[in-house]
ROPARO-717656 format. One record per residue (C-alpha): x, y, z; residue number from 1. Coordinates in nm, 4 decimals, decimal comma, padded with zeros to 6 digits, always signed. Each point is the difference from the previous one (the first is absolute). Layout:
<rs>
{{X Y Z} NUM} ...
</rs>
This chain:
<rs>
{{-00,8067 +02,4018 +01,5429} 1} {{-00,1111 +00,0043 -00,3336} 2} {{-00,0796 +00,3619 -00,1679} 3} {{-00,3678 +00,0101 -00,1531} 4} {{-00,0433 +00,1181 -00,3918} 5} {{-00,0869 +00,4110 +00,1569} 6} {{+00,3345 -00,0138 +00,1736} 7} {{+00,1792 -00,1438 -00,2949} 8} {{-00,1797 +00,2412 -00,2308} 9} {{+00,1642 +00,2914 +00,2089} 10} {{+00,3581 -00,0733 -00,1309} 11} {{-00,1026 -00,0696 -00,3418} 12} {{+00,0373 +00,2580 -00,2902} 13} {{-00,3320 +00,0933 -00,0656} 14} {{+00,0089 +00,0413 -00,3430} 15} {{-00,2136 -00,2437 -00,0637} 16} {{+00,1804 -00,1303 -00,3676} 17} {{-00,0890 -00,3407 -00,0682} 18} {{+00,3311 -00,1618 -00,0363} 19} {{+00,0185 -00,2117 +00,2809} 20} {{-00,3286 -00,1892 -00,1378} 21} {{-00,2401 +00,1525 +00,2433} 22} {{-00,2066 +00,2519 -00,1093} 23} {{+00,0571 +00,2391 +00,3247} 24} {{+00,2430 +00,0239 +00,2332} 25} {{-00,2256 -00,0837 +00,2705} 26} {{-00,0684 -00,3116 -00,1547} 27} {{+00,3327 -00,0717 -00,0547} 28} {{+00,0248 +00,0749 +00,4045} 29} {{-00,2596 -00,2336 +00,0833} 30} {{+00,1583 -00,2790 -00,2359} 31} {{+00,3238 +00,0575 +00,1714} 32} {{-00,1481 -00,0344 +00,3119} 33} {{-00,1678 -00,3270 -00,0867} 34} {{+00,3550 -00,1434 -00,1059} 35} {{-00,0882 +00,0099 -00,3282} 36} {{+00,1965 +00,2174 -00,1864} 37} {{+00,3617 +00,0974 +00,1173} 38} {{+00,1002 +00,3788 +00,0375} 39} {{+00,2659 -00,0548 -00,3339} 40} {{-00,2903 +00,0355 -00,2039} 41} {{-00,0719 +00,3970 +00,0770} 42} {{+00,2519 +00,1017 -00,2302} 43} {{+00,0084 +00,3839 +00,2115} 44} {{-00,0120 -00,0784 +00,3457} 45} {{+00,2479 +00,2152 +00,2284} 46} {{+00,3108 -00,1679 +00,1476} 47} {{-00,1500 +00,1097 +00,3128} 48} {{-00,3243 -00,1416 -00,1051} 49} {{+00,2112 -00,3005 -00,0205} 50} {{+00,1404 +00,0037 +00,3077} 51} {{-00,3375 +00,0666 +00,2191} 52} {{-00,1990 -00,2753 -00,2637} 53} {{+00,3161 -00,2624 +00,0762} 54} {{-00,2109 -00,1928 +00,2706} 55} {{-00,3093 +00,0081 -00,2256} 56} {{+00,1370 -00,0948 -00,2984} 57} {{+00,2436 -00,3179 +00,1556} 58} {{-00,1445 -00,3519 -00,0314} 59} {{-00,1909 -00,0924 +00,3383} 60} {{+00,3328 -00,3041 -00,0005} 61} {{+00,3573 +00,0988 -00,0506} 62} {{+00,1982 -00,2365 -00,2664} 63} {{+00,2810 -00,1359 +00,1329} 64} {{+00,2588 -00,1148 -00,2493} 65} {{+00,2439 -00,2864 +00,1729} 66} {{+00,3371 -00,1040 -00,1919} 67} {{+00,1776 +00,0961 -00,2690} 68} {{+00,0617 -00,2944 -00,2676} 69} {{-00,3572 -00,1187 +00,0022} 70} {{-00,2029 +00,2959 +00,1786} 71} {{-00,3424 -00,1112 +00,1662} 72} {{-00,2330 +00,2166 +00,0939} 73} {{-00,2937 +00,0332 +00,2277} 74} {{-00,2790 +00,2531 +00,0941} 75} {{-00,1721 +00,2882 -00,1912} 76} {{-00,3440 -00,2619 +00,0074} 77} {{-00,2789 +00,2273 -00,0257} 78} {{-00,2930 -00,2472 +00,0850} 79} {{-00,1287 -00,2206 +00,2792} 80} {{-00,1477 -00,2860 -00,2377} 81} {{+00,1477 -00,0816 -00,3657} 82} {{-00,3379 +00,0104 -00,1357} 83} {{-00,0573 +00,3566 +00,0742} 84} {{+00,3325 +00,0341 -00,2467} 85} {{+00,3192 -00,2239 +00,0340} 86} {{+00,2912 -00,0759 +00,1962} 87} {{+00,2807 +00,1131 -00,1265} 88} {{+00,3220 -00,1218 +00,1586} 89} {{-00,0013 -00,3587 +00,1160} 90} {{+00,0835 -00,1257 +00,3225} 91} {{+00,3684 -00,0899 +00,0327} 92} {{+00,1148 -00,3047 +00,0978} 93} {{+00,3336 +00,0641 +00,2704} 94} {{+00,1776 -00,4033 -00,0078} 95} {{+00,2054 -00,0084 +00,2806} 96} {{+00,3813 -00,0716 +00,0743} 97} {{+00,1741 -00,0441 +00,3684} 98} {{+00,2787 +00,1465 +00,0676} 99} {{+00,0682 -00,3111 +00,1981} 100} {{+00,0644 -00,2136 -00,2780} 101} {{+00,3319 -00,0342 -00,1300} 102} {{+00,0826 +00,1440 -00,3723} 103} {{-00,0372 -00,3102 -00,2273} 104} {{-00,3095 -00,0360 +00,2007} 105} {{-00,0918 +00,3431 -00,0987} 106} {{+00,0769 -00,0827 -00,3256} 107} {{-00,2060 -00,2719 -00,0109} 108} {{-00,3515 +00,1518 +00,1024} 109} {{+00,0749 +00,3119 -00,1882} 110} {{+00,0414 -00,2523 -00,2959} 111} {{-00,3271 -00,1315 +00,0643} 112} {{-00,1962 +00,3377 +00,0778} 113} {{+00,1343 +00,0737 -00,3687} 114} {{-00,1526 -00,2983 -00,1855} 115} {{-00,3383 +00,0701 +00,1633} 116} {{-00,1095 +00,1663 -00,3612} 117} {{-00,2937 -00,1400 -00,1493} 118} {{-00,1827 +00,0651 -00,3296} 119} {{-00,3816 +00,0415 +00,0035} 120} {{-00,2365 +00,1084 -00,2543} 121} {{+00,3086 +00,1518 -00,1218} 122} {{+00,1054 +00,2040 +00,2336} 123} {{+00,3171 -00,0854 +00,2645} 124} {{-00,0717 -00,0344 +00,3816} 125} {{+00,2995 +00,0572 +00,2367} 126} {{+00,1023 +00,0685 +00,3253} 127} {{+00,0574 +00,3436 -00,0085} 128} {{+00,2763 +00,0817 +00,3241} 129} {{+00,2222 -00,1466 +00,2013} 130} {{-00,0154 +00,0669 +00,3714} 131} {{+00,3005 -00,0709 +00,1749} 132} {{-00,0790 -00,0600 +00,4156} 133} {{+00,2406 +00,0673 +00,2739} 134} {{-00,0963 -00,3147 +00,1982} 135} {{+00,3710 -00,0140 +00,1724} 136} {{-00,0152 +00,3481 +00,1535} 137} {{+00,3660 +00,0721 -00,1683} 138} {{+00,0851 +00,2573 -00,1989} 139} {{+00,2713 -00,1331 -00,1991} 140} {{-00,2141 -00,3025 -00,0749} 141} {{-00,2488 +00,2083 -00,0956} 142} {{+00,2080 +00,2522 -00,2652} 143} {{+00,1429 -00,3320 -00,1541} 144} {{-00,3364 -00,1962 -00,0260} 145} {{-00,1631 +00,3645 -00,1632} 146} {{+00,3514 -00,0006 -00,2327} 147} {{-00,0186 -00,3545 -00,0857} 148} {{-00,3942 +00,0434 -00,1440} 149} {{+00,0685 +00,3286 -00,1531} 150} {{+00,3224 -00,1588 -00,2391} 151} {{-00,2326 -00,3266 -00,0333} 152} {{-00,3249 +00,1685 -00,0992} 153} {{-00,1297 +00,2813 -00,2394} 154} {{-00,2808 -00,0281 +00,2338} 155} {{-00,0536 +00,3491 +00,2206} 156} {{+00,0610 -00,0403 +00,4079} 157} {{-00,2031 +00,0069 +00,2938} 158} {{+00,2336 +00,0583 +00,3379} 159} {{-00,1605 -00,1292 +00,2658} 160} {{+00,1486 +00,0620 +00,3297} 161} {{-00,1416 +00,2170 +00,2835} 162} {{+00,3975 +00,0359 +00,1248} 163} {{+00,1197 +00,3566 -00,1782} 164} {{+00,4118 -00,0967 +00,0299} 165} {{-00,1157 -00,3429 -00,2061} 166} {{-00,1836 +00,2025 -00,2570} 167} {{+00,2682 +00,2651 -00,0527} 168} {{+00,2235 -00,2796 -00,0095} 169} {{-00,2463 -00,1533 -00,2971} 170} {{-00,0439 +00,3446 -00,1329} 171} {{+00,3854 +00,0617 -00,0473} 172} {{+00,0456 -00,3085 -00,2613} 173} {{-00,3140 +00,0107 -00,1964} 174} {{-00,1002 +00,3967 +00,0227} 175} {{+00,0323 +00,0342 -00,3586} 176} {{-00,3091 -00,2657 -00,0126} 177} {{-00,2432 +00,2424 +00,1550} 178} {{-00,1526 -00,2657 +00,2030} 179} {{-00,2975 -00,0051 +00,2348} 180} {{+00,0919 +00,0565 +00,4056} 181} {{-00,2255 -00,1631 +00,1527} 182} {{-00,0174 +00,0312 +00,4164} 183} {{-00,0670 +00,3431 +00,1086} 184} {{-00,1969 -00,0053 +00,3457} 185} {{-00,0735 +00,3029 +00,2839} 186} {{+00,3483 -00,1411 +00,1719} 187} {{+00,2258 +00,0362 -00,3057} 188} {{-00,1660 +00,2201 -00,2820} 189} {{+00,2555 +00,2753 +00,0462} 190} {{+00,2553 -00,1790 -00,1030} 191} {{-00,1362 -00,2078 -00,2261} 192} {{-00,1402 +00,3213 -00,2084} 193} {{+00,3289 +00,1527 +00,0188} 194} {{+00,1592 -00,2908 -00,1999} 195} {{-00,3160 -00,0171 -00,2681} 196} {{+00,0598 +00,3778 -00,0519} 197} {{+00,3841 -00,0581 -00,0418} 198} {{-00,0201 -00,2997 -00,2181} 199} {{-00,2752 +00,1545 -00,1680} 200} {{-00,1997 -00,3252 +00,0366} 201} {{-00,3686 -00,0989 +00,0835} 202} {{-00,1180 -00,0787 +00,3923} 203} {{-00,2349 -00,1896 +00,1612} 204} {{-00,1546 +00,1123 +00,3017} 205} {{-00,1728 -00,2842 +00,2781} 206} {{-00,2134 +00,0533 +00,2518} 207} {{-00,3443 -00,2622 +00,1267} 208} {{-00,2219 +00,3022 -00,0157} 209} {{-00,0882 +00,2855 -00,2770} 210} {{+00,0308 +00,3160 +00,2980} 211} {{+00,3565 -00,1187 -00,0030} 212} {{+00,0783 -00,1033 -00,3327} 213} {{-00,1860 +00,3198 -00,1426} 214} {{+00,2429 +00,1953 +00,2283} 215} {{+00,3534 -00,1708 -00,0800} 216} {{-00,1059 +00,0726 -00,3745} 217} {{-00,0400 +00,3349 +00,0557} 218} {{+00,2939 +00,0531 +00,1609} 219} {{+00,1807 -00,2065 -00,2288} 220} {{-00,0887 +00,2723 -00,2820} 221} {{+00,0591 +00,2596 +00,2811} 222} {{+00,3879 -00,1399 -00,0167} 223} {{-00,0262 +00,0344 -00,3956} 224} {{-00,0789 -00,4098 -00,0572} 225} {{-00,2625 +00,0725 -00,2256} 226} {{-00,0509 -00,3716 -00,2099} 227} {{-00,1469 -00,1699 +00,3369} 228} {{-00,1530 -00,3224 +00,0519} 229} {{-00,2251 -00,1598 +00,2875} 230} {{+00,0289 -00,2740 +00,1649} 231} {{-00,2821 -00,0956 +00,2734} 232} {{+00,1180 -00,2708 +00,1811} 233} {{-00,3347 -00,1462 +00,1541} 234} {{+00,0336 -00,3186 +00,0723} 235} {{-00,3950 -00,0930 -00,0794} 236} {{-00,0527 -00,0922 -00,3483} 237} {{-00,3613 +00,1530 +00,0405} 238} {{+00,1065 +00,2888 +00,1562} 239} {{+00,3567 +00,0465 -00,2599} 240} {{-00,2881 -00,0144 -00,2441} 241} {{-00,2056 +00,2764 +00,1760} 242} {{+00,2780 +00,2313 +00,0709} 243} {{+00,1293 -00,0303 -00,4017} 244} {{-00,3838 +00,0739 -00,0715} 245} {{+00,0135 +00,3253 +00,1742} 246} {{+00,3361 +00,1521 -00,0726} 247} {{-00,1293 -00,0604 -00,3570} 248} {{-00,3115 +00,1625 +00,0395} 249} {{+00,1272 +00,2494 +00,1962} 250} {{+00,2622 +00,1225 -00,2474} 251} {{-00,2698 -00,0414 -00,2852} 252} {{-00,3155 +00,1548 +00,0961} 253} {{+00,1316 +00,2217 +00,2941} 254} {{+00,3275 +00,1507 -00,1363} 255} {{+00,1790 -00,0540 +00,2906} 256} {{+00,3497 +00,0209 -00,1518} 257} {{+00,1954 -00,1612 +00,3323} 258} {{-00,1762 -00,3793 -00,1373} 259} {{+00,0478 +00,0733 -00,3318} 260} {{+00,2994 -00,2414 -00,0747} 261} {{-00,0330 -00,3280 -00,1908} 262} {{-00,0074 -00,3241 +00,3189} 263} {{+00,2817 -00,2419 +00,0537} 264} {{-00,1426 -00,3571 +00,2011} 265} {{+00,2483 -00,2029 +00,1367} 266} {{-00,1469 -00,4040 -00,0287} 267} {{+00,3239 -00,1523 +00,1313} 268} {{-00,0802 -00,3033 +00,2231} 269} {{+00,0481 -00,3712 +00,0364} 270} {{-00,3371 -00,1311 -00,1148} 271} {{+00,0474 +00,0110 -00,3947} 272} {{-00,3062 -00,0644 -00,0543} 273} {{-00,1163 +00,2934 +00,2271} 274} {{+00,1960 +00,2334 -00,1479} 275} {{-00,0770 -00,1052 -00,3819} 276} {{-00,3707 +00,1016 +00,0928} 277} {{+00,0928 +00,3039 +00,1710} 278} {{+00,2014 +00,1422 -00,2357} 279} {{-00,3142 -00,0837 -00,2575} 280} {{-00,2073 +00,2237 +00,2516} 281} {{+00,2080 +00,3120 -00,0437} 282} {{+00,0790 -00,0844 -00,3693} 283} {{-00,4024 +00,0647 -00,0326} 284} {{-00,0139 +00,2687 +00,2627} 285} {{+00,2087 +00,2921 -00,0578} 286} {{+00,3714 -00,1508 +00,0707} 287} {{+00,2119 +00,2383 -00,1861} 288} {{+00,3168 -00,2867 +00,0832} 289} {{-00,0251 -00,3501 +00,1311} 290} {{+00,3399 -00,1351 +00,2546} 291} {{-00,0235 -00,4108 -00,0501} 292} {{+00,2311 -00,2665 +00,0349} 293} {{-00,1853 -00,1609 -00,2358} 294} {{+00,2003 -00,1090 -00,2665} 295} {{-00,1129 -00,3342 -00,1352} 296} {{-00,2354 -00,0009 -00,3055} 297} {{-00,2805 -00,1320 +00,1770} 298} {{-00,0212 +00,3042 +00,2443} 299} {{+00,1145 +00,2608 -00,2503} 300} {{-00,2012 -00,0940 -00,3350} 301} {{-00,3729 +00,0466 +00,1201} 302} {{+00,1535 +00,3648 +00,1541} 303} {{+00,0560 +00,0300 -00,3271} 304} {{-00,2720 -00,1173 -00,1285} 305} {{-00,2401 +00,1991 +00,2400} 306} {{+00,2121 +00,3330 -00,0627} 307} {{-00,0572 -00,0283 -00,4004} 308} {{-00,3358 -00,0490 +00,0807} 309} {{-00,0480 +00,3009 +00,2221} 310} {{+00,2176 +00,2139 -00,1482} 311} {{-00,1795 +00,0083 -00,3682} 312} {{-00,3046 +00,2438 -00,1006} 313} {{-00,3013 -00,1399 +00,0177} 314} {{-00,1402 +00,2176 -00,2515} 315} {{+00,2660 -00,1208 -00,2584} 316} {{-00,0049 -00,3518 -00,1301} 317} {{+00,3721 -00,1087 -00,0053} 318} {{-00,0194 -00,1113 -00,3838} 319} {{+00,2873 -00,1134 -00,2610} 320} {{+00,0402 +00,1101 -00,3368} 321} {{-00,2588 -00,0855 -00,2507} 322} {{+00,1815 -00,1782 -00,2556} 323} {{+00,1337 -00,3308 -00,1175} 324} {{+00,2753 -00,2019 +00,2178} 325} {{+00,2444 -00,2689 -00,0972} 326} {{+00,0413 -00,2708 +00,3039} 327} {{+00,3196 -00,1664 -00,0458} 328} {{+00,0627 -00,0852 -00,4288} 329} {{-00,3100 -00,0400 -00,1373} 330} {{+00,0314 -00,1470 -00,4159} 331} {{-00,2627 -00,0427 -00,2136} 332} {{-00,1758 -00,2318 +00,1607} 333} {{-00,0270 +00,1539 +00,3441} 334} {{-00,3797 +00,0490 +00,2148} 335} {{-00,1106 +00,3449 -00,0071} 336} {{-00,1844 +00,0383 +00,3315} 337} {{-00,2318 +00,3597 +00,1049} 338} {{-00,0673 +00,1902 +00,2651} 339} {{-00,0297 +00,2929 +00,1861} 340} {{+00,2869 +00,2761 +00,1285} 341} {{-00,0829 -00,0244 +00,3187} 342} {{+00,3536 -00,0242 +00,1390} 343} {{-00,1097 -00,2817 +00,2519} 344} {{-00,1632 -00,2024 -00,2800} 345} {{+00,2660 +00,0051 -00,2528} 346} {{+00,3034 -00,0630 +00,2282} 347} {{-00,2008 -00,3002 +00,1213} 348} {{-00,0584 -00,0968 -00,3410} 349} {{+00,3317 +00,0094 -00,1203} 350} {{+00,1367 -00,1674 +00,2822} 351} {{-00,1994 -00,2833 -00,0591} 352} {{+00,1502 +00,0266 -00,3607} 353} {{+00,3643 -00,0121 +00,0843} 354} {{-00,0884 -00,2589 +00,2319} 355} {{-00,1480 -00,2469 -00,2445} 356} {{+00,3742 +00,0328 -00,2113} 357} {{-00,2408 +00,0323 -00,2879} 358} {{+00,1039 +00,3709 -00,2187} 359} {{-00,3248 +00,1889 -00,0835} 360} {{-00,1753 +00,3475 -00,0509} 361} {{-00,1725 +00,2135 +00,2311} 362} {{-00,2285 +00,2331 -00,1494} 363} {{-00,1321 +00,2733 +00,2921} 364} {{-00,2902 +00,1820 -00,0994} 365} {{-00,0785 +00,3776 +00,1208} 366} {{-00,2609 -00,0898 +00,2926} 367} {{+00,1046 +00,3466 +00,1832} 368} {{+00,1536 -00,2384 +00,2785} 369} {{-00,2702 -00,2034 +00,0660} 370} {{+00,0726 -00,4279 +00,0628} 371} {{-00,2386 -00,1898 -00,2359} 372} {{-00,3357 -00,0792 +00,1587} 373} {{-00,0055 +00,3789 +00,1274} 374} {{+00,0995 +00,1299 -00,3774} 375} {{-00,2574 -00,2714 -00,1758} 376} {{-00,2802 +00,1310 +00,2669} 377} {{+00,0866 +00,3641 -00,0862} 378} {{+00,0071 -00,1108 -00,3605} 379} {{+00,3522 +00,1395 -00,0480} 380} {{+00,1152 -00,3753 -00,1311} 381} {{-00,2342 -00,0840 -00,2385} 382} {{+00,0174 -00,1720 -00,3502} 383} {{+00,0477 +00,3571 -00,1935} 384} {{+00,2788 +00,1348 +00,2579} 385} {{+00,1723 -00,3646 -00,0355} 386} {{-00,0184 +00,0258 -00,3738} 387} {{+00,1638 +00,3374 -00,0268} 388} {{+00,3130 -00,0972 +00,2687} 389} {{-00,0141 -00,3114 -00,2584} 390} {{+00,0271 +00,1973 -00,3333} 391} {{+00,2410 +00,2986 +00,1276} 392} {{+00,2076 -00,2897 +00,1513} 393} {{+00,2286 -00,0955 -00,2580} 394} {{-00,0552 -00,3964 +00,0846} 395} {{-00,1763 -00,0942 -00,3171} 396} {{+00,3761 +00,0570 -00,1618} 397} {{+00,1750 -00,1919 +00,2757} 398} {{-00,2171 -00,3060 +00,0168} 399} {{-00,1000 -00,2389 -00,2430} 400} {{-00,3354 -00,1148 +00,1477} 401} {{-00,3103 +00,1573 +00,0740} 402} {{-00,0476 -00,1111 +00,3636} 403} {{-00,0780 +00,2173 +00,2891} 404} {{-00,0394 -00,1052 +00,4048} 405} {{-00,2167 +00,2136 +00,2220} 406} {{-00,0578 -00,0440 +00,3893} 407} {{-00,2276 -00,2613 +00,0731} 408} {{-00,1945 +00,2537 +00,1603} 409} {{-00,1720 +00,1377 -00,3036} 410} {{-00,0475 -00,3096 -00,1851} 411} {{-00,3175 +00,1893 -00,1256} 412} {{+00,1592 +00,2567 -00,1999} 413} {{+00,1760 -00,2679 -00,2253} 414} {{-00,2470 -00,0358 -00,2805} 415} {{-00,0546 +00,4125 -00,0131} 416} {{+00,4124 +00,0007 -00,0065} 417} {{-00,0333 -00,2705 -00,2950} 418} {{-00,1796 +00,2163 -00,2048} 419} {{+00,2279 +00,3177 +00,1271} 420} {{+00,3231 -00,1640 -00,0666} 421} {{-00,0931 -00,2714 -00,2895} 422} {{+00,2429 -00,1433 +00,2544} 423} {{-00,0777 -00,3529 +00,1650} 424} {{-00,0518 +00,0693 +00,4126} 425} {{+00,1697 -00,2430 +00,2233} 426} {{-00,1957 +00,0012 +00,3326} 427} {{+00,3177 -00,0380 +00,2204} 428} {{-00,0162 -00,1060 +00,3947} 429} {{-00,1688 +00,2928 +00,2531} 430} {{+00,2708 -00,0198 +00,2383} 431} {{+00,3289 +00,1363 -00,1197} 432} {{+00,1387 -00,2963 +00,2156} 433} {{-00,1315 -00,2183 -00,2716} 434} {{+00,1965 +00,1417 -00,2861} 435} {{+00,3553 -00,2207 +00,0205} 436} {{-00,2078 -00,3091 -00,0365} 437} {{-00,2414 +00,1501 -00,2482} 438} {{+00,3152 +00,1096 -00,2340} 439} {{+00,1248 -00,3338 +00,0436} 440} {{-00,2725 -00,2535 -00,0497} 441} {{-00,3117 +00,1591 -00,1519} 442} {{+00,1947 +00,3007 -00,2637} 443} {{+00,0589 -00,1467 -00,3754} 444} {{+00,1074 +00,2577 -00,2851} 445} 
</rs>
């Protein structure tokens, strides 16, 4: 259980100095027991202060680091809902690979799971692991299918096989990898925790209900596996959902360290479409790492999609630079368009750019993040914040008109921006779907 602030306070120094930002050392206790602060910060706390404050002091969820090449990491959230702060490490997507298949077929999907990369208001989606299944209950299949997707892909493992001579087997050719075991169960966890502790590697534990998974967990760490992952295997979406819900809330607002470990969900079934959706669940609810053998863009971009979503602060706009941009090889002649650095807008914006083949110049004004309508409404794009982006751009030297297109949006602001700029205001189209046609038919020099 979790200590309170008194019991904290007891193996503090007592001196009361200040330097750890709180004004007393019990209210330094009473942040640390509110997960606030960390113990690092009390600069003259005993090492066996240390020692009894461990518990306290840990995040509520363990991070677990899988791989080597391209680590990802899950765990050490700190809140049930991203509005109360943020999410920090997003859900990762496991593609899988049979060990049935033969090695140019391996080749071939591990290929593909590779060029699932996408760009989106400029940042890069991926599939983040690999999981390779023992489907053909062999353990030399099994090492070779693991060895064939470890030389193929910079990608870190998942191991999934509930068989312990298959996974030692796997372990033996890829154990420099540090991959993810992932089939521990009451009938095989001594053995399976014996080869995480050897090969120094990660393990997931299964069982359909928390009493059980809360106990393999704990004896997991008992064995000295201490980076441990769940895995409820419910079959119920409703209640997978449910039992994800209280392991989560049970590690968060109860302490209780045996459910503290970041949640694996296995979607893996034959209705595609079934398991897209699923997988979307847990992306939204507390899945530290998604298992699909979903691996076509279809399935895998709105994942993606949904993850970026979920997985950035609310409280912080995601916003580009406030400056001036060059879209392809703009001359002297080229449309200077404006608008906001709201990542979402621009990116949209200068797609629409590069896709009408015509070269042009962004300007992005400083709206704090916010997309046009919201920034106009909160008067943070207005004629005088236009004018300045305008005058601190450097376009008047690059361009040898006086032209400027704003959204269609706020049309009203173009007389104000006239007198601003001493600039003529091109009222351009409201959608940014409107822009290719725009640039070609209605934009003159």
């Amino acid at each position: 259980m979790a200590l309170t602030g008194l019991e904290i306070f007891k193996h503090l120094p007592k001196t009361n100095c200040g330097e750890c930002g709180s004004p007393t050392c019990l209210a330094f206790a009473m942040q640390l027991a509110a997960k606030k602060v960390s113990l690092e910060k009390c600069p003259y706390v005993s090492e066996e202060g240390k020692a009894a404050l461990d518990a306290a002091s840990a995040p509520p969820i363990r991070l677990v680091t899988i791989g080597v090449k391209n680590p990802f990491k899950a765990g050490n959230e700190t809140v049930m809902f991203r509005h109360e702060e943020s999410f920090y490490h997003p859900t990762g997507i496991a593609a899988t690979v049979s060990d049935t298949s033969s090695d140019s077929e391996i080749a071939d999907r591990i290929s593909k799971i590779k060029s699932l990369s996408y760009e989106r208001v400029g940042q890069i989606l991926k599939v983040d692991l690999v999981a390779v299944v023992n489907e053909s209950k062999n353990a030399e299949k099994f090492a070779n299918a693991a060895k064939k997707a470890a030389e193929l892909s910079d990608l870190p493992l998942v191991l999934v096989t509930s068989d312990p001579s298959a996974a030692e087997a796997a372990l033996k050719v890829c154990k420099d990898d540090k991959p993810l075991l992932c089939g521990a169960n009451p009938e095989n966890l001594d053995k399976m925790a014996e080869l995480a502790k050897t090969y120094a590697c990660s393990l997931v534990v299964q069982a359909d209900n928390l009493d059980t998974l809360s106990e393999l967990a704990h004896h997991s760490a008992s064995k000295g596996v201490q980076d441990v992952v769940l895995n409820p295997t419910v079959e119920s979406l409703g209640a997978l959902i449910k039992g994800v819900t209280q392991i989560r809330r049970q590690a968060l607002k109860k302490n209780f360290r045996p459910l503290g470990y970041p949640i694996l969900i296995n979607v893996m079934g034959d209705d595609t479409f079934k398991e897209t959706i699923k997988a979307g669940a847990f992306v939204s609810k507390y899945g530290g790492i998604v298992i699909t053998n979903a691996i076509e863009k279809w399935q895998i971009l709105p994942l993606l999609t949904l993850r970026q979503n979920i997985y950035t602060d609310p409280r912080k706009p995601i916003m580009v630079d406030a400056k001036l941009y060059k879209i392809g090889e703009p001359g002297k002649d080229a449309p200077v368009l404006v608008t906001t650095n709201f990542s979402l807008t621009y990116f949209v914006v200068a797609g629409e750019v590069e896709a009408s083949k015509v070269p042009a110049y962004i300007i992005s004004v400083d709206t704090e993040g916010l997309s046009v309508m919201t920034a106009w409404a909160a008067e943070k794009f207005t004629a005088e914040h236009i004018a300045k982006s305008i005058n601190t751009s450097g376009i008047a030297e690059l361009v040898s008109h006086n032209k400027l297109i704003i959204p269609g949006y706020v049309a009203v602001m173009s007389g104000e921006l006239e007198e601003e700029t001493k600039r003529e205001v091109l009222v351009g189209p409201r959608e940014a779907s409107g822009i290719p046609s725009y640039l070609k038919t209605v934009w003159k020099p």
